[in-house]
C-alpha positions in Angstrom: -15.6 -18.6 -31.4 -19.1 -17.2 -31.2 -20.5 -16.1 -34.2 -20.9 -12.2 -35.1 -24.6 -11.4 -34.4 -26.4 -10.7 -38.0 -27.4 -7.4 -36.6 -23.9 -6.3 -36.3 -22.6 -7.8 -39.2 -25.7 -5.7 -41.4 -24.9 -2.3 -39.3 -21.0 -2.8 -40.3 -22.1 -3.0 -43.8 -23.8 0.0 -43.6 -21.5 1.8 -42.2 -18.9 0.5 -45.1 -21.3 1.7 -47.2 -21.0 5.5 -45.5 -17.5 5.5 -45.3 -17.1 4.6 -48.9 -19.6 7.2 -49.9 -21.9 4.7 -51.6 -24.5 6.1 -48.9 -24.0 10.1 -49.0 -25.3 12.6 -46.1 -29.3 12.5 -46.5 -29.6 9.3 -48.4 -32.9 7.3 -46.8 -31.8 3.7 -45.9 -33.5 0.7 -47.2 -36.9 0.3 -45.1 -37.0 -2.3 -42.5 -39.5 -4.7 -44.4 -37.0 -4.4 -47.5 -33.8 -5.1 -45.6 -35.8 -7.5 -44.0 -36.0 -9.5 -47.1 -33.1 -9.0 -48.8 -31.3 -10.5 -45.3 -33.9 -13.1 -45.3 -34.3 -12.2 -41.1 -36.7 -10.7 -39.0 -38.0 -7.1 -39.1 -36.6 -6.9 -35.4 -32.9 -7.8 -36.0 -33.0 -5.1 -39.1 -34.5 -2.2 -36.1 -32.1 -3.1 -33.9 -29.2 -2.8 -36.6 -30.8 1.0 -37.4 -31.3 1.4 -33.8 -27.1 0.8 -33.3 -26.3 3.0 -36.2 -28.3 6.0 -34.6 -27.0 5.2 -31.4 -23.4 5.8 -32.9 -24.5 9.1 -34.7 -24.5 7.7 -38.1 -28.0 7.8 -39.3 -31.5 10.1 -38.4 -34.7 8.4 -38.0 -37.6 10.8 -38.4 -41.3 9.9 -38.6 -42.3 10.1 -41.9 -39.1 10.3 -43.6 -37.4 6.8 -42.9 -34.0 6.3 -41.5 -31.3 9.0 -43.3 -27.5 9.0 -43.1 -26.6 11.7 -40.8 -25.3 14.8 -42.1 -22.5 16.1 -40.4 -18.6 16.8 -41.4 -15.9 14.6 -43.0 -13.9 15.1 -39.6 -17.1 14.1 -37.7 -17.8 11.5 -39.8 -14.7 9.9 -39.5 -14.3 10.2 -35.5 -18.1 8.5 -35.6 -16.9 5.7 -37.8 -14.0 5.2 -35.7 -15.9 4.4 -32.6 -18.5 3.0 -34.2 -15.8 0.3 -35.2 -14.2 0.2 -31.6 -17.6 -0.4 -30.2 -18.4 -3.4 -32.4 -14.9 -4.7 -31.9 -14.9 -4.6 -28.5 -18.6 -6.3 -28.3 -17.4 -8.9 -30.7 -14.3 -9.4 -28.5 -16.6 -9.4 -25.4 -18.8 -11.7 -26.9 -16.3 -14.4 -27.3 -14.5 -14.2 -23.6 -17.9 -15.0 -22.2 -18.6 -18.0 -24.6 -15.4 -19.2 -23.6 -16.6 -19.2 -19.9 -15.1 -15.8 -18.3 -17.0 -13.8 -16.0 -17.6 -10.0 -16.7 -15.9 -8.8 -13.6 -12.8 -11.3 -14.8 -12.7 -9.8 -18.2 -13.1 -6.3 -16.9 -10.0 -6.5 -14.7 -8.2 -8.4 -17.5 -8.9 -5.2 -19.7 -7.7 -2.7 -16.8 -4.8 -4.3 -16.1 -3.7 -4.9 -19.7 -4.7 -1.0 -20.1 -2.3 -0.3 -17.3 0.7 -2.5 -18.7 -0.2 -0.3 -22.2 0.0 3.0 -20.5 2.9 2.5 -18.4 5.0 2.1 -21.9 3.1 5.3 -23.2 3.6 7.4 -20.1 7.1 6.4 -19.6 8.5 7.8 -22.7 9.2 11.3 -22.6 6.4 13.9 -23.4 6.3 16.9 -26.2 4.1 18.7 -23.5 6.6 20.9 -21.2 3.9 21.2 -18.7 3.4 17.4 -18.8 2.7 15.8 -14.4 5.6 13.9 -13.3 5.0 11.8 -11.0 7.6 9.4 -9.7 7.1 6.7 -7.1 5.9 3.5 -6.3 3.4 1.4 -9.1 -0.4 1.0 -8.8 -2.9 0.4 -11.8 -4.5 3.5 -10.5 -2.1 5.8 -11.1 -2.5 5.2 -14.3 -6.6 5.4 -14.5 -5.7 8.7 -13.2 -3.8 9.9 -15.8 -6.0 8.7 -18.0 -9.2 10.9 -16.7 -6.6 13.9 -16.8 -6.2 13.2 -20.2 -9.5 12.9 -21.1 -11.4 15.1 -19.3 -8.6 17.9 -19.1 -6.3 17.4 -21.5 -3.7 17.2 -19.0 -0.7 15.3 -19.6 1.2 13.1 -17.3 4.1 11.2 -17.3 5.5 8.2 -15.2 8.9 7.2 -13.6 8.4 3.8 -11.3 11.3 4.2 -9.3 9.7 2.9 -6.3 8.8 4.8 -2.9 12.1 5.7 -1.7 13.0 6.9 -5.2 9.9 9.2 -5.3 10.5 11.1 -2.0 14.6 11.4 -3.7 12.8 13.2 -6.8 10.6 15.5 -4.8 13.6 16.1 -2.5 15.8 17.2 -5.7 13.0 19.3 -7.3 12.7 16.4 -10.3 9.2 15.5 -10.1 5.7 17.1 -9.0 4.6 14.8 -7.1 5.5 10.9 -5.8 3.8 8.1 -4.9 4.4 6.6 -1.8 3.6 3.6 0.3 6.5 3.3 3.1 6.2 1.5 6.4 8.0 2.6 8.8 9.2 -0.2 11.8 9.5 2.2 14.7 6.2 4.2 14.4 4.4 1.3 12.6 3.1 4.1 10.4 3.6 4.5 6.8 5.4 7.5 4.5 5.3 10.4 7.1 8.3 9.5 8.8 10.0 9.3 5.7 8.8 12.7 4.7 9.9 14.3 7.4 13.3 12.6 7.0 14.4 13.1 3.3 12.1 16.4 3.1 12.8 18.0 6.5 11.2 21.7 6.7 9.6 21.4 3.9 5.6 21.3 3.8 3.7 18.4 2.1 0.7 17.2 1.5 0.1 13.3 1.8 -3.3 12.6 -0.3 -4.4 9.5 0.4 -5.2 7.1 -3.1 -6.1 4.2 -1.4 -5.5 1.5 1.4 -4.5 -1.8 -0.3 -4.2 -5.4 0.0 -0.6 -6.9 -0.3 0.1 -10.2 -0.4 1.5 -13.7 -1.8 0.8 -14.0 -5.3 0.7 -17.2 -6.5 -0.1 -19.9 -9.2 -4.0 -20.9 -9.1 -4.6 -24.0 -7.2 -1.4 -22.9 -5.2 0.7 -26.2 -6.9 3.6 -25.7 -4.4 1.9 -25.4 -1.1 3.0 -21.9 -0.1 1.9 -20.3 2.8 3.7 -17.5 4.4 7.0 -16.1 3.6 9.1 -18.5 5.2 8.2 -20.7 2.5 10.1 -18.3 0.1 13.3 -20.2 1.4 12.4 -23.9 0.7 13.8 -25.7 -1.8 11.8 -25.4 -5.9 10.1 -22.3 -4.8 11.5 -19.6 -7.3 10.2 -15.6 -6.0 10.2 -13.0 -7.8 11.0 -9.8 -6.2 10.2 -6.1 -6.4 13.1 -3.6 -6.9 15.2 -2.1 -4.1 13.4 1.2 -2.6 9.8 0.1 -3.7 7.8 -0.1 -0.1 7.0 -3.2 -0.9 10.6 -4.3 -0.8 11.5 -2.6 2.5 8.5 -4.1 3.9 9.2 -7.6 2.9 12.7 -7.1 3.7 11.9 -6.1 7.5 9.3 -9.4 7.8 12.2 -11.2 6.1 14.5 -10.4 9.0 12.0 -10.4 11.6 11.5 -13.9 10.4 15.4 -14.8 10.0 14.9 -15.6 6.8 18.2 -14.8 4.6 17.8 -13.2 1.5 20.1 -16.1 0.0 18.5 -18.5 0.6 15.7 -17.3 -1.6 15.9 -18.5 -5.1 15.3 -15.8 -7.4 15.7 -13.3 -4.5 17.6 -11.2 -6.9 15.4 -11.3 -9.5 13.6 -7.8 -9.2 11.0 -6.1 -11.4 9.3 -2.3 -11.3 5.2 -3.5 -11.3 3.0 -5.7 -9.5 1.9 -6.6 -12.7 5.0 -7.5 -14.3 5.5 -10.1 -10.5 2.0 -11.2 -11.8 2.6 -11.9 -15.4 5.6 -13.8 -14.6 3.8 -16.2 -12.0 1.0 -16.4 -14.6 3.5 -17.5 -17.1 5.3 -19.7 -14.8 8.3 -18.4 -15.0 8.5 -17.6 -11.2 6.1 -19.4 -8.0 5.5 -16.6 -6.2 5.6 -13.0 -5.5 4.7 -9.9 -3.1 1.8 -7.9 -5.1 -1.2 -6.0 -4.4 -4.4 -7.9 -4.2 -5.5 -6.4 -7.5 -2.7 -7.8 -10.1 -3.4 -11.6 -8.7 -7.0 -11.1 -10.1 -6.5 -9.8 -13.1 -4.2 -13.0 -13.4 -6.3 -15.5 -12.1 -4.0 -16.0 -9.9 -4.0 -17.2 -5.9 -3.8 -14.8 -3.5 -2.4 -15.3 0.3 -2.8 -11.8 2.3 0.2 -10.6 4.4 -1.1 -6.7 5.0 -2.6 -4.1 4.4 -1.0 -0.9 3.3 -1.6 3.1 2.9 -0.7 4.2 -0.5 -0.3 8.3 -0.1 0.6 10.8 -3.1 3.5 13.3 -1.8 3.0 16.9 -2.8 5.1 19.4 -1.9 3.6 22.6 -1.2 5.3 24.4 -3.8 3.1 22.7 -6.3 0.2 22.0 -4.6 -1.3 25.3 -5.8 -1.1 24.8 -9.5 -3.9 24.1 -11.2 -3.1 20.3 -12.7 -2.8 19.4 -9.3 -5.9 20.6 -7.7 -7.9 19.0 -10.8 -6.0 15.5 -9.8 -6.5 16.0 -5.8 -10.2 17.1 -6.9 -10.9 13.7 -9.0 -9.8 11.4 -6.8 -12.6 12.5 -4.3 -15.5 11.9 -7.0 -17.8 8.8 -6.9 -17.2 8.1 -9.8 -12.8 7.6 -9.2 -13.3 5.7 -5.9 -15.9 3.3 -7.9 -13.1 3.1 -10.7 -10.3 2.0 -7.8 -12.6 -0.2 -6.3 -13.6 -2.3 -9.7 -9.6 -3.5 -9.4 -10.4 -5.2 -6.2 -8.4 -5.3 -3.5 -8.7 -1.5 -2.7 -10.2 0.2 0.5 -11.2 3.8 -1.1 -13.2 5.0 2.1 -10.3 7.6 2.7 -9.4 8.4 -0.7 -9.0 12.2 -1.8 -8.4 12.9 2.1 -5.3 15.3 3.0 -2.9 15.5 5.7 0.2 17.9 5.9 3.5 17.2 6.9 5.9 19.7 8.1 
């Protein structure tokens, strides 16, 4: 591992220092010549230490009166120091992935998709907040960045139930969620999700907001060891697949290629084997406990894994008109239409954002 840069490693002993209350509000910090010399370093790596400690709120320079601990309260303090620490944490942690030869954009979607596994299990469990989103539908990463930005920027609470497309439109259909998520081709129209609106929803008027058109495909092991190229390969002998559960559009579109390619479902090894995430089909390839898998183009990369594209396909939110109103809703229609959210999707790769935030209505 790399080592800790001595600037960091002086700023986190200052900061100990502040916590501990060895340094109180208003205390003037060492000079830069004298910390210079008692690290034995250069004058430069001392400023640039002060310079990351006043960056984080924790100390004042002022001309003429040196570099002073930062007054402010206990509660302050504490939230400061907290970040503070996150932020030298994650720079150590940073530091050490690109030593060990990752690329920044690799480590960022490593992070996301990690982040996404993490909030899944949060956003699952139930939530003290009544007025809590539920949203129930198919998986994507993004649903979760979403919920995040509620969170943050609104203090909006949201909570998930990945019961696939099919299962969303049920809850909407029953009154049990706010809102779905939904990605459902339909053979006849070659369309996606409005046909099944209108058929488990019928009279009813909803809103499809589009999040994003996506890249689906083959997931894979890197190097692609067992030579797969299409889904007819799914059927040979010492390929094992790992599949996605049954009502996710992903599984009723595979299922219709399946058939259009007479491909039984068992003769698939591991056909049966069905998970509620694209990343949970990409961990598993990445831990080689299955070959190959349907996913979105985003969960291979966060893998490292190979990626074989089959289609491309119109992820939609479903929002029935009797909520569309409220305001939780218009704040999450309104993000996703930001710069600032469509640059967020797109940073997962394998996203085409240029319709995202648009609305159509189904009646």
């Amino acid at each position: 591992m790399e080592k800790t840069p001595l600037y960091q490693t002086i700023a986190e002993t200052v900061r100990k220092e502040i916590v501990y209350g060895t340094l109180q509000p208003d205390d003037e910090l060492p000079t830069v010549r004298d910390m210079a010399e008692r690290w034995q370093c250069a004058p430069g790596t001392i400023q640039r230490a002060y310079h990351e400690l006043a960056r984080q709120g924790l100390v004042v320079a002022r001309p003429g009166a040196g570099t002073r601990v930062a007054a402010m309260p206990v509660s302050a303090m504490s939230k400061a120091l907290r970040k503070a620490s996150l932020a030298n944490q994650t720079e150590t942690f940073l530091l050490n992935m690109l030593a060990a030869g990752h690329a920044p954009d690799d480590i960022e979607r490593a992070v996301r998709m990690e982040l996404d596994r993490w909030r899944v299990m949060v956003h699952t469990a139930p939530s003290e907040q009544r007025d809590a989103l539920l949203f129930v539908g198919s998986h994507d990463p993004t649903i979760s960045l979403i919920a995040a930005q509620l969170q943050q920027t609104f203090n909006l609470s949201m909570r998930f139930s990945f019961a696939g497309s099919l299962g969303g439109l049920i809850a909407l259909a029953q009154n049990e969620a706010d809102l779905a998520g939904c990605h459902l081709w339909d053979a006849e129209t070659n369309t996606y999700n409005r046909a099944f609106v209108r058929r488990l929803m019928p009279g009813r008027q909803t809103a499809l907001v589009k999040l994003a058109d996506r890249r689906v495909g083959l997931l894979i092991a890197a190097g692609n060891p067992k030579e797969i190229t299409g889904l007819t390969d799914l059927a040979r002998d010492g390929v094992r697949f790992v599949n996605r559960q049954a009502g996710a559009g992903t599984r009723v579109w595979v299922d219709a290629q399946l058939g259009k390619h007479d491909v039984a479902p068992e003769a698939i090894t591991g056909y049966e084997n069905e998970v509620f995430t694209h990343t949970e089909v990409a961990s598993l390839i990445a831990k080689e406990q299955a070959d190959t898998g349907v996913g979105i183009e985003a969960a291979a990369l966060a893998y490292g894994l190979d990626f074989i594209p089959l289609t491309t396909e119109c992820y939609d939110l479903v929002i029935p008109s009797t909520t569309w109103e409220t305001e939780a809703i218009q704040l999450l229609v309104a993000s996703l239409s930001t710069a600032a959210m469509k640059t967020t999707i797109n940073d997962l790769g394998g996203y085409d954002t240029t319709q995202t935030g648009s609305v159509q209505w189904v009646e």
